[in-house]
N, CA, C and O atoms as a DFTB+ gen file, in Angstrom:
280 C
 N C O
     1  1     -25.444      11.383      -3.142
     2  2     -25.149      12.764      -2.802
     3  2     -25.627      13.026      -1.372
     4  3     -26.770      12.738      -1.019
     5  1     -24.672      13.612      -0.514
     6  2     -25.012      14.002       0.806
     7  2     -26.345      14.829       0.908
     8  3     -26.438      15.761       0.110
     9  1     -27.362      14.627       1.753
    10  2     -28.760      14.935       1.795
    11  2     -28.651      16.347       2.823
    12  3     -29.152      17.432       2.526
    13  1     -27.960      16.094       3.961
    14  2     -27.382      17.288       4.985
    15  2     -26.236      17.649       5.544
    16  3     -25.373      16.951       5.011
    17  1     -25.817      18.260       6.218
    18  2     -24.638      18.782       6.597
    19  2     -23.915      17.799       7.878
    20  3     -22.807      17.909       8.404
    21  1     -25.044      16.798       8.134
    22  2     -24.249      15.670       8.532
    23  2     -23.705      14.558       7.718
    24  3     -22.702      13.905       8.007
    25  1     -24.358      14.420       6.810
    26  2     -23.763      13.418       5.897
    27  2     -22.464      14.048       4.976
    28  3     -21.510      13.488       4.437
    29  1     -22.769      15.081       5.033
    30  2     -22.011      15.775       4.191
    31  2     -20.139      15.728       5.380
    32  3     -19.140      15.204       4.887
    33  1     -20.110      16.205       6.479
    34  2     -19.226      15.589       7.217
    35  2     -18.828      14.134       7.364
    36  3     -17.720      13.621       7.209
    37  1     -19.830      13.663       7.653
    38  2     -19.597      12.144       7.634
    39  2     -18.907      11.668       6.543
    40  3     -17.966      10.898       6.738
    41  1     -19.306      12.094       5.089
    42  2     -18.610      12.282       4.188
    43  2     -17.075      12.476       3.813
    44  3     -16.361      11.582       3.362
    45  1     -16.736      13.601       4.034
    46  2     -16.061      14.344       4.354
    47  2     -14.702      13.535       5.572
    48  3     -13.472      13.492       5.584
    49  1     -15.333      13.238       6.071
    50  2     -14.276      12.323       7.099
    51  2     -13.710      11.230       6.732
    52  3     -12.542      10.883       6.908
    53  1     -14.903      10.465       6.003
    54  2     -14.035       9.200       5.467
    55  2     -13.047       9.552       4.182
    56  3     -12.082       8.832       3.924
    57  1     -13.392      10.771       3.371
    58  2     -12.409      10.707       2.241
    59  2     -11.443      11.235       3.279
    60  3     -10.510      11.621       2.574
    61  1     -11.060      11.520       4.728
    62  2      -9.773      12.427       4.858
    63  2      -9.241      10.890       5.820
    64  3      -8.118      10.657       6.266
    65  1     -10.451      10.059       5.908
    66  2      -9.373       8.847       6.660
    67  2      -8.339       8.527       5.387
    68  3      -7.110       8.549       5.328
    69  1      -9.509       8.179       4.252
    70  2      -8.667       7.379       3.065
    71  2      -6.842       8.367       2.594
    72  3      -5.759       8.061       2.095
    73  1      -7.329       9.260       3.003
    74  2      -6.210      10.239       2.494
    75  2      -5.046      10.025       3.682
    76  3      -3.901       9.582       3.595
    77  1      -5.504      10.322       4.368
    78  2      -4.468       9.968       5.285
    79  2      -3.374       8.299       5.720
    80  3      -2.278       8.222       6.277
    81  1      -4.260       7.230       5.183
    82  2      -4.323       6.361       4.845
    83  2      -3.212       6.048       3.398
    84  3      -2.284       5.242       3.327
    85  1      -3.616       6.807       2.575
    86  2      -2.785       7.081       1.077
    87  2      -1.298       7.636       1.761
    88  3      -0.268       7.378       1.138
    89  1      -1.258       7.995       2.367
    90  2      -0.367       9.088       2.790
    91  2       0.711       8.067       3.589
    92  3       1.891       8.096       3.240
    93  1       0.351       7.315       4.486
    94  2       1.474       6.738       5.320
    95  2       1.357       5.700       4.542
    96  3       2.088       4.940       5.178
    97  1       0.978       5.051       3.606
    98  2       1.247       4.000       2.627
    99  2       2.335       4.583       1.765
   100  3       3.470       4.111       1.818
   101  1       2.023       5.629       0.945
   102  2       3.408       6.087       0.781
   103  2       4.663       6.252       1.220
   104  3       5.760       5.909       0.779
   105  1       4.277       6.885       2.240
   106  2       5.623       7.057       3.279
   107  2       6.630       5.675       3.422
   108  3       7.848       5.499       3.401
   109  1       5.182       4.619       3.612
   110  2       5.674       3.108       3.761
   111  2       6.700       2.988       2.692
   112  3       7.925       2.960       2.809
   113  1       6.093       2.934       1.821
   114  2       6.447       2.484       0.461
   115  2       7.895       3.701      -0.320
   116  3       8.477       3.463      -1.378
   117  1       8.115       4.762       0.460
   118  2       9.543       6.081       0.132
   119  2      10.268       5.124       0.908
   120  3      11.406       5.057       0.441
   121  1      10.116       4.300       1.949
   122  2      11.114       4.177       3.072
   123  2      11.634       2.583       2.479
   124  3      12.637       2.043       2.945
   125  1      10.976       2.085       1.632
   126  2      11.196       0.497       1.418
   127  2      12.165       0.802       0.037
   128  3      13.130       0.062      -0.155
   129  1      11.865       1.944      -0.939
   130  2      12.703       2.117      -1.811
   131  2      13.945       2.691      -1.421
   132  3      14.919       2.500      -2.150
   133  1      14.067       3.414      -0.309
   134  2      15.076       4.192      -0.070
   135  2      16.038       3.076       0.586
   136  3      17.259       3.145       0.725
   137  1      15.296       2.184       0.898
   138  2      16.302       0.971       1.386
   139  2      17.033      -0.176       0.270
   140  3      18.210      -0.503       0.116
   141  1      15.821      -0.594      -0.385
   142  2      16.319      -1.284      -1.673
   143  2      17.211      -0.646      -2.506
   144  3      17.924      -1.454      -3.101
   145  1      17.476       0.738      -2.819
   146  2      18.499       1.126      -3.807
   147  2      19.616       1.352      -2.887
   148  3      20.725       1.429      -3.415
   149  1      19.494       1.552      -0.791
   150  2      20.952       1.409      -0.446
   151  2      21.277      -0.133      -1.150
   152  3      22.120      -0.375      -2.014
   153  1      20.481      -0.932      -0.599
   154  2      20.787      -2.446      -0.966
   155  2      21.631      -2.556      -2.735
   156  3      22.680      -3.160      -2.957
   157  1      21.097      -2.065      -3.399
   158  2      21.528      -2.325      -4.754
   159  2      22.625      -1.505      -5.048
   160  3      23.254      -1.924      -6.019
   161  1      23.063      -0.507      -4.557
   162  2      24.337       0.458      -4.714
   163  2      25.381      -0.385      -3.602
   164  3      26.597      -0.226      -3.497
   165  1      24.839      -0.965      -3.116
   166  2      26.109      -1.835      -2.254
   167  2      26.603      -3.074      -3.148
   168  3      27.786      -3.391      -3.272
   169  1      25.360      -3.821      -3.839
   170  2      25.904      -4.812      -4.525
   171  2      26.461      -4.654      -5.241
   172  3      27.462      -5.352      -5.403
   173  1      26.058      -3.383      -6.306
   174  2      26.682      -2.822      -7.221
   175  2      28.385      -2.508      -7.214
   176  3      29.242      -2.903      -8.005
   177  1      28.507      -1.665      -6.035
   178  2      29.880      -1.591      -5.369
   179  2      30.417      -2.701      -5.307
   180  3      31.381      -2.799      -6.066
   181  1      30.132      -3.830      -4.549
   182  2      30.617      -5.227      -4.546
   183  2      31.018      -5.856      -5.595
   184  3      32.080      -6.477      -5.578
   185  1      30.118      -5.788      -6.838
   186  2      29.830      -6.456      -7.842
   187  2      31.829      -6.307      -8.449
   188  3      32.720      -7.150      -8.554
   189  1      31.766      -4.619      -8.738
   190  2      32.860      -3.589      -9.525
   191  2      33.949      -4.038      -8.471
   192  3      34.867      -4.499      -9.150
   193  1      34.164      -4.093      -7.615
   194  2      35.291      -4.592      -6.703
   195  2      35.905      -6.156      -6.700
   196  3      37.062      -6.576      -6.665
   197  1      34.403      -6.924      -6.759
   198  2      35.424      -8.493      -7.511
   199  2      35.605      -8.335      -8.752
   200  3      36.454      -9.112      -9.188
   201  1      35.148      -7.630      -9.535
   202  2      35.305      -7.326     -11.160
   203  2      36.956      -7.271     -11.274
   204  3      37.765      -7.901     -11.955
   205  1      37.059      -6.352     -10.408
   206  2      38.241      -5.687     -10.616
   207  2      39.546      -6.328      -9.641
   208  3      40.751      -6.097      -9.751
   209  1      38.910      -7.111      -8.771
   210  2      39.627      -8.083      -8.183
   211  2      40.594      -9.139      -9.212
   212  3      41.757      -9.512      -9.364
   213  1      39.045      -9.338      -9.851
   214  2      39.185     -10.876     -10.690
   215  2      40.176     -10.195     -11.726
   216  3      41.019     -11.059     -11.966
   217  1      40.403      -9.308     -12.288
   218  2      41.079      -9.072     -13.295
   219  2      42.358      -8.593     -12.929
   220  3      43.227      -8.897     -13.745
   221  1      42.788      -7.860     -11.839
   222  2      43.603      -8.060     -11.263
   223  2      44.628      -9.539     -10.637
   224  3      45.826      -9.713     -10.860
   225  1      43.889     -10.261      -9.989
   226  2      44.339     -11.506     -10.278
   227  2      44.510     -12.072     -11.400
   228  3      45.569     -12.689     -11.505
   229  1      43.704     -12.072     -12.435
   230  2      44.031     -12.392     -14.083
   231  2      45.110     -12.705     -14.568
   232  3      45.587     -13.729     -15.059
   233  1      45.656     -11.053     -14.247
   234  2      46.936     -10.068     -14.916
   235  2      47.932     -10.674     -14.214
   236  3      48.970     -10.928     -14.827
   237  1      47.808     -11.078     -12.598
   238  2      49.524     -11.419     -12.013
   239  2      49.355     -12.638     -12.409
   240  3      50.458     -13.065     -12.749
   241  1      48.216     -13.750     -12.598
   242  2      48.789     -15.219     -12.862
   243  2      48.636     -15.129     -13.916
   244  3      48.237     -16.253     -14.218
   245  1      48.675     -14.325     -15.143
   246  2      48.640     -14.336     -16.619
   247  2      50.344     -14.046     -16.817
   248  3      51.081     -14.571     -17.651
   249  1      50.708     -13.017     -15.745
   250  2      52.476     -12.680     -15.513
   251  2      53.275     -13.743     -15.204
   252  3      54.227     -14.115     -15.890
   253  1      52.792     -14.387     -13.874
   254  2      53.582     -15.550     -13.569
   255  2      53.546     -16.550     -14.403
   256  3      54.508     -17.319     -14.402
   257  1      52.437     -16.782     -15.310
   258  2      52.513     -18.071     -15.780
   259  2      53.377     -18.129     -16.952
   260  3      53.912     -19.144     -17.399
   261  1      53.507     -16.307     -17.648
   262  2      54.590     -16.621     -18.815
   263  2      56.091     -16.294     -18.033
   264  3      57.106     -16.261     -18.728
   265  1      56.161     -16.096     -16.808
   266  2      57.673     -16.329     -15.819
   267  2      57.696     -17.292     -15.963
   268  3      58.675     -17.451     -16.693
   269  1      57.091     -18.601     -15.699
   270  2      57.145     -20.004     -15.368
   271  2      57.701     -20.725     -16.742
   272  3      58.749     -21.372     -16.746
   273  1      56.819     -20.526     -17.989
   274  2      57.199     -20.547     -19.018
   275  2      58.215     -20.265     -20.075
   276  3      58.253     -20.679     -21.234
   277  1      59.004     -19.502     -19.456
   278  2      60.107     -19.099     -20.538
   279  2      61.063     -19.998     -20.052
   280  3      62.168     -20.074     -20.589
């Protein structure tokens, strides 16, 4: 327990380094998620676009192949 009104600042200062400290670690850490979910809504997008590629292609050589066939 702080003994005087200097320790008691002294005190006082280091919990507002640590806080401040807490603070742009966060910030760090809003700015790394806000990047990883652009990252994952792009793959995601990507992902649904060959999905839909691939099944699209499917469908015309699933067409041609019973053209070829008859």
């Amino acid at each position: 327990m702080p003994q005087n009104n200097d320790d008691l600042l002294l005190a006082i200062g280091r919990l507002e380094g640590k806080v401040d400290s807490l603070l742009a670690t966060m910030r760090k850490h809003d700015q790394e998620l806000t990047l990883m979910d652009s990252r994952i809504r792009r793959l995601e997008q990507h992902k649904f676009l060959t999905l839909g590629a691939a099944a699209v292609i499917g469908a015309v050589a699933s067409t041609l192949i019973e053209l070829v066939t008859r």
